[in-house]
Backbone as JSON Lines, residues from 0, in Angstrom:
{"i":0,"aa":"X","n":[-73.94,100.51,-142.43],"ca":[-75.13,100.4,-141.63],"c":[-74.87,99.46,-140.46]}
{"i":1,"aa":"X","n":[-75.03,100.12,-139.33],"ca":[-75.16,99.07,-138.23],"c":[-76.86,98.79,-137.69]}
{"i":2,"aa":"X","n":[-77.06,97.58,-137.26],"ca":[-78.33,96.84,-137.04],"c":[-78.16,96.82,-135.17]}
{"i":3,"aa":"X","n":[-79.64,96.56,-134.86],"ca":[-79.47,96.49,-133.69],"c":[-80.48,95.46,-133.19]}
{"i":4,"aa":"X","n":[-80.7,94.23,-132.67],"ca":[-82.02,93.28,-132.09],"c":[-81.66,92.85,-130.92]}
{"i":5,"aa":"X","n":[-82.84,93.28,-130.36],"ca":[-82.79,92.73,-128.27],"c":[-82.07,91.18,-128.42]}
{"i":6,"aa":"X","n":[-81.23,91.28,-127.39],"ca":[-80.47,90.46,-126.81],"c":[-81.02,88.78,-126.53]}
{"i":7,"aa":"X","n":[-82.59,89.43,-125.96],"ca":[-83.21,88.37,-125.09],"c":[-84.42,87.43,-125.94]}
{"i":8,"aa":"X","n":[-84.78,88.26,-126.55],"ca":[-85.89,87.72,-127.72],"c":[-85.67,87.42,-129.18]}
{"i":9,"aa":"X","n":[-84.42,88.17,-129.54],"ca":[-83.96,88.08,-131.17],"c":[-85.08,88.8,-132.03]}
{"i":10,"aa":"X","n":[-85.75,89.34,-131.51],"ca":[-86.63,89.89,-132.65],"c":[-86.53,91.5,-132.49]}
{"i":11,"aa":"X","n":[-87.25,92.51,-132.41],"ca":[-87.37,93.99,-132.65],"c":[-86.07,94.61,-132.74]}
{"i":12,"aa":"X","n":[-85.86,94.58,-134.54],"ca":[-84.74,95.15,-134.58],"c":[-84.57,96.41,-135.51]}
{"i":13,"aa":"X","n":[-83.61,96.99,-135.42],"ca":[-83.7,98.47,-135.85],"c":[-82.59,99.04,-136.07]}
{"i":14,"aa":"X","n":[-82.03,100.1,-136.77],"ca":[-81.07,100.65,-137.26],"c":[-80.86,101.75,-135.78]}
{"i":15,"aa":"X","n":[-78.99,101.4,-135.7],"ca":[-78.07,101.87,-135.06],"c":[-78.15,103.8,-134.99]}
{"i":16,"aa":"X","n":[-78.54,104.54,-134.59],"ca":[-77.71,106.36,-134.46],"c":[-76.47,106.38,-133.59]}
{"i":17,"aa":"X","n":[-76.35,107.37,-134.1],"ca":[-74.79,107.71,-133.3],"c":[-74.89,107.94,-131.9]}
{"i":18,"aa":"X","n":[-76.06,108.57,-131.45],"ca":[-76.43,108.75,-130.55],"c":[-76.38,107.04,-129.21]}
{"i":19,"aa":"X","n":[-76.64,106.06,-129.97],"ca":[-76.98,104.67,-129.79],"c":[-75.33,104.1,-129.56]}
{"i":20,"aa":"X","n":[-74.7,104.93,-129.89],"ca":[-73.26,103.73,-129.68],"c":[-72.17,104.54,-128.55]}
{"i":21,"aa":"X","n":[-71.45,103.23,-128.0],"ca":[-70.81,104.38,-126.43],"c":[-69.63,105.09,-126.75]}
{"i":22,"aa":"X","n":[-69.26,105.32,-126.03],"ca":[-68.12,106.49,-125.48],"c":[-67.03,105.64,-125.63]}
{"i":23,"aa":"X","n":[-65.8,105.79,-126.25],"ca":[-64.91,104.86,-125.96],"c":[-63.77,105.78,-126.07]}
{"i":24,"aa":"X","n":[-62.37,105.23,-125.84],"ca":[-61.42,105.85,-125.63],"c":[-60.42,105.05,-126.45]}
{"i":25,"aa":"X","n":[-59.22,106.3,-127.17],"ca":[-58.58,105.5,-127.88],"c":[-57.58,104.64,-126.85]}
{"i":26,"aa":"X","n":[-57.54,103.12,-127.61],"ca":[-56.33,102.32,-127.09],"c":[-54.55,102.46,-127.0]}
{"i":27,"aa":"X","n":[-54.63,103.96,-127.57],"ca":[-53.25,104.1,-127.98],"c":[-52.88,105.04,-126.79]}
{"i":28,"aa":"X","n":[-53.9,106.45,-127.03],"ca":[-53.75,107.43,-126.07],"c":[-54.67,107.51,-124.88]}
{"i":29,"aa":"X","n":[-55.73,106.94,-124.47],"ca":[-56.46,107.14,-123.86],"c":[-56.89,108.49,-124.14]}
{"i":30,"aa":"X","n":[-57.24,109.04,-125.74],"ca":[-58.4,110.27,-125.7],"c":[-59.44,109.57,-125.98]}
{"i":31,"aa":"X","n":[-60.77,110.82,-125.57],"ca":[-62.07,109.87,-125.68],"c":[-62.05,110.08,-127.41]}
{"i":32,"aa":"X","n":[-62.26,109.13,-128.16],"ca":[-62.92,109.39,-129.02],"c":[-63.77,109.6,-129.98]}
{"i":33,"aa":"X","n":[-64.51,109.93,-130.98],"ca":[-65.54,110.91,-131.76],"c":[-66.13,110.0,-132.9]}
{"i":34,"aa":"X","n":[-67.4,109.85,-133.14],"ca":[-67.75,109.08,-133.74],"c":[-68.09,110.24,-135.56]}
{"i":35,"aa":"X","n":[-68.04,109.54,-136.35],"ca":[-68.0,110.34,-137.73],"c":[-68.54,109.47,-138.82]}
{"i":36,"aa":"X","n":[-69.32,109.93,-139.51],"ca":[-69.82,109.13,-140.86],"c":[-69.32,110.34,-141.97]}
{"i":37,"aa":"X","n":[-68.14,111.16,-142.28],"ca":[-67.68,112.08,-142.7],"c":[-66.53,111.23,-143.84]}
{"i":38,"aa":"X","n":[-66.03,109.85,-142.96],"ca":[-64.68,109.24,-143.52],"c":[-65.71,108.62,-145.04]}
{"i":39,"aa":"X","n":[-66.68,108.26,-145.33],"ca":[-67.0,107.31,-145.92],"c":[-68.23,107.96,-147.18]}
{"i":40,"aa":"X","n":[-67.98,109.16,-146.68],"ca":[-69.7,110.22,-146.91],"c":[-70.61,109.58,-147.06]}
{"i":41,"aa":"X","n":[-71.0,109.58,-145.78],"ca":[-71.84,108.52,-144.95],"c":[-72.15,107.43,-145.05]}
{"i":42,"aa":"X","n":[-71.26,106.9,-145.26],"ca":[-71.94,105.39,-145.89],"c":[-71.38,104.34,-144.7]}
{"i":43,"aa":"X","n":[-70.49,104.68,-143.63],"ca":[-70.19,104.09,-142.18],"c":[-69.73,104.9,-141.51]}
{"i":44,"aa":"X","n":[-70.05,104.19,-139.62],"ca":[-69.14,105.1,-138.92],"c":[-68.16,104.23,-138.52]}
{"i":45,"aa":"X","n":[-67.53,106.08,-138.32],"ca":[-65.91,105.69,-137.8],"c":[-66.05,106.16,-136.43]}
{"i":46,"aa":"X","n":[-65.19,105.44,-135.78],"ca":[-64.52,105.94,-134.53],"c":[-62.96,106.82,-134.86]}
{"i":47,"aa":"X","n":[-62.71,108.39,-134.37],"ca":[-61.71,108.9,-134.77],"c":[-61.39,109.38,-133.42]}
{"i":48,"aa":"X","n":[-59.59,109.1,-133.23],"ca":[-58.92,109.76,-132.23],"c":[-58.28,111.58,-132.75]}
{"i":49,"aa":"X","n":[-58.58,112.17,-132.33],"ca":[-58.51,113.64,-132.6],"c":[-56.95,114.19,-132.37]}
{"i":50,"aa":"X","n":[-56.44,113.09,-131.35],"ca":[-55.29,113.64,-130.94],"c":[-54.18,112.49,-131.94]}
{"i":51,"aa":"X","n":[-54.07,111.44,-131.81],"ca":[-53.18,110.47,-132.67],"c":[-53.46,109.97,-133.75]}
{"i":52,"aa":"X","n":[-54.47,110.8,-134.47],"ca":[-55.1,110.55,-135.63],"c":[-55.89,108.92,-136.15]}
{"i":53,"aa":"X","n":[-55.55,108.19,-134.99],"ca":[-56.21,106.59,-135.58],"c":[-57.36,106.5,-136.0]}
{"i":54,"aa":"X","n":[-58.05,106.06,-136.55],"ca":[-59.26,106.02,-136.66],"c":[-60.13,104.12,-137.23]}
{"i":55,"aa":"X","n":[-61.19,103.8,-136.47],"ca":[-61.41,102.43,-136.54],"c":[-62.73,102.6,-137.28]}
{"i":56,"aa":"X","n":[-63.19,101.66,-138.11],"ca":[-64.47,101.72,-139.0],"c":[-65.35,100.55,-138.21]}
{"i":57,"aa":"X","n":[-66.44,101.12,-137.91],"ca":[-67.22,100.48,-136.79],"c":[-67.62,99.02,-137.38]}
{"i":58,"aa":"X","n":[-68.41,98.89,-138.62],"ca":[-68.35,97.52,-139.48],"c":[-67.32,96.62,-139.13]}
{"i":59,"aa":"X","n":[-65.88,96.86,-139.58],"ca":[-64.92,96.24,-139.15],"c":[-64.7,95.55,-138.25]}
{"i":60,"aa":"X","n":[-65.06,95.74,-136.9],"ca":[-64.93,95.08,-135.59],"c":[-66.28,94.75,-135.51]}
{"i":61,"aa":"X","n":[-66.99,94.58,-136.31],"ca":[-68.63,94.0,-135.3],"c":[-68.78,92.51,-136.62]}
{"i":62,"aa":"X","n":[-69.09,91.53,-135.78],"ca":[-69.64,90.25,-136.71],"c":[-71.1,90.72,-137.63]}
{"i":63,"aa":"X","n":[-71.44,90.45,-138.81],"ca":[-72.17,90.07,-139.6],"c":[-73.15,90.27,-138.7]}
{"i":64,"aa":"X","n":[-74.43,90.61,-138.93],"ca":[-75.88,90.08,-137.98],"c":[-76.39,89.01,-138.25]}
{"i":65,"aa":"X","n":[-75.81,88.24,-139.45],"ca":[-76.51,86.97,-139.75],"c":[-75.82,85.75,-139.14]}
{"i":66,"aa":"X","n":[-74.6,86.14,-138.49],"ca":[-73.48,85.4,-137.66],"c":[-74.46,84.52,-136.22]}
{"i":67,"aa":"X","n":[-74.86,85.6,-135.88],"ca":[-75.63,85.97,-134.42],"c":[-77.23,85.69,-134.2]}
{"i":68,"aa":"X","n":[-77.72,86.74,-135.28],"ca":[-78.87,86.76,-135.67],"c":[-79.87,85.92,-136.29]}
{"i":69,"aa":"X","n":[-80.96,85.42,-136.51],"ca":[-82.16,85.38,-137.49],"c":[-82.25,85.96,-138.48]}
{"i":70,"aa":"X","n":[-82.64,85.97,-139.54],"ca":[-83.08,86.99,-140.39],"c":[-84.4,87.96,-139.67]}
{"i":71,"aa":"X","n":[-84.26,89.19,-139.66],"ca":[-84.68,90.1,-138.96],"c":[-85.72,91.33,-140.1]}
{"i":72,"aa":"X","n":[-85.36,90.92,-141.15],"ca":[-86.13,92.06,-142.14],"c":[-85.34,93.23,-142.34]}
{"i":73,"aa":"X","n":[-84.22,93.52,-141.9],"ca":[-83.84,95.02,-141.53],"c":[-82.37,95.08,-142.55]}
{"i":74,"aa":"X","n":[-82.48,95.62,-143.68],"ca":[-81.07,95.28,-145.08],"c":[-80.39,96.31,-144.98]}
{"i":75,"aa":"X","n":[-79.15,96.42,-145.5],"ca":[-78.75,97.22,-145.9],"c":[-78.59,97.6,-147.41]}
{"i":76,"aa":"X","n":[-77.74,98.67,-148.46],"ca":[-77.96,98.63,-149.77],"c":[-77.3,97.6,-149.86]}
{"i":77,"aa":"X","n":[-75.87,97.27,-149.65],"ca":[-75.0,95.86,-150.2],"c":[-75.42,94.78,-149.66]}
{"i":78,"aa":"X","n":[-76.51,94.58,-148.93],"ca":[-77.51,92.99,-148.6],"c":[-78.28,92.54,-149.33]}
{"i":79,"aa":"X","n":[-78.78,93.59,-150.41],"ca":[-79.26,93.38,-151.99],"c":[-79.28,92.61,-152.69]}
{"i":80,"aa":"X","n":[-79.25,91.32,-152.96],"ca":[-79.03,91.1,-154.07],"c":[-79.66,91.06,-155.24]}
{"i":81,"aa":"X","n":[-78.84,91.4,-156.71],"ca":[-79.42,91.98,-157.68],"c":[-79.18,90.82,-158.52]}
């Protein structure tokens, strides 16, 4: 799950679509590449290069929201605790 809260206020925050994240290009080949929640069955996205097969898990490169953030109300299942 990726999270998303305005920059300027820290508050109205909301869950990430694919639609919501940019265009990027792989660092290896310069192809654009394709975003996928297919690697994980659905449980994250990936960024996948089509042509050099790399592929980056979007979680991976982004800090924590609690790094950055407030507590915001907005969990994921493994933010749970049981």
């Amino acid at each position: 799950m990726v999270g998303r809260v305005c920059l300027k206020c820290r508050t109205r925050s909301d869950y990430v679509a694919v639609t919501d994240l940019p265009d990027l290009k792989c660092e290896h080949c310069e192809t654009s590449l394709t975003v996928s929640q297919e690697v994980e069955h659905h449980r994250n996205y990936y960024y996948l290069c089509p042509k050099c097969r790399r592929q980056w898990r979007l979680a991976s490169v982004l800090p924590s929201w609690n790094q950055l953030f407030p507590y915001s109300g907005l969990a994921a299942d493994q933010d749970i605790h049981r």
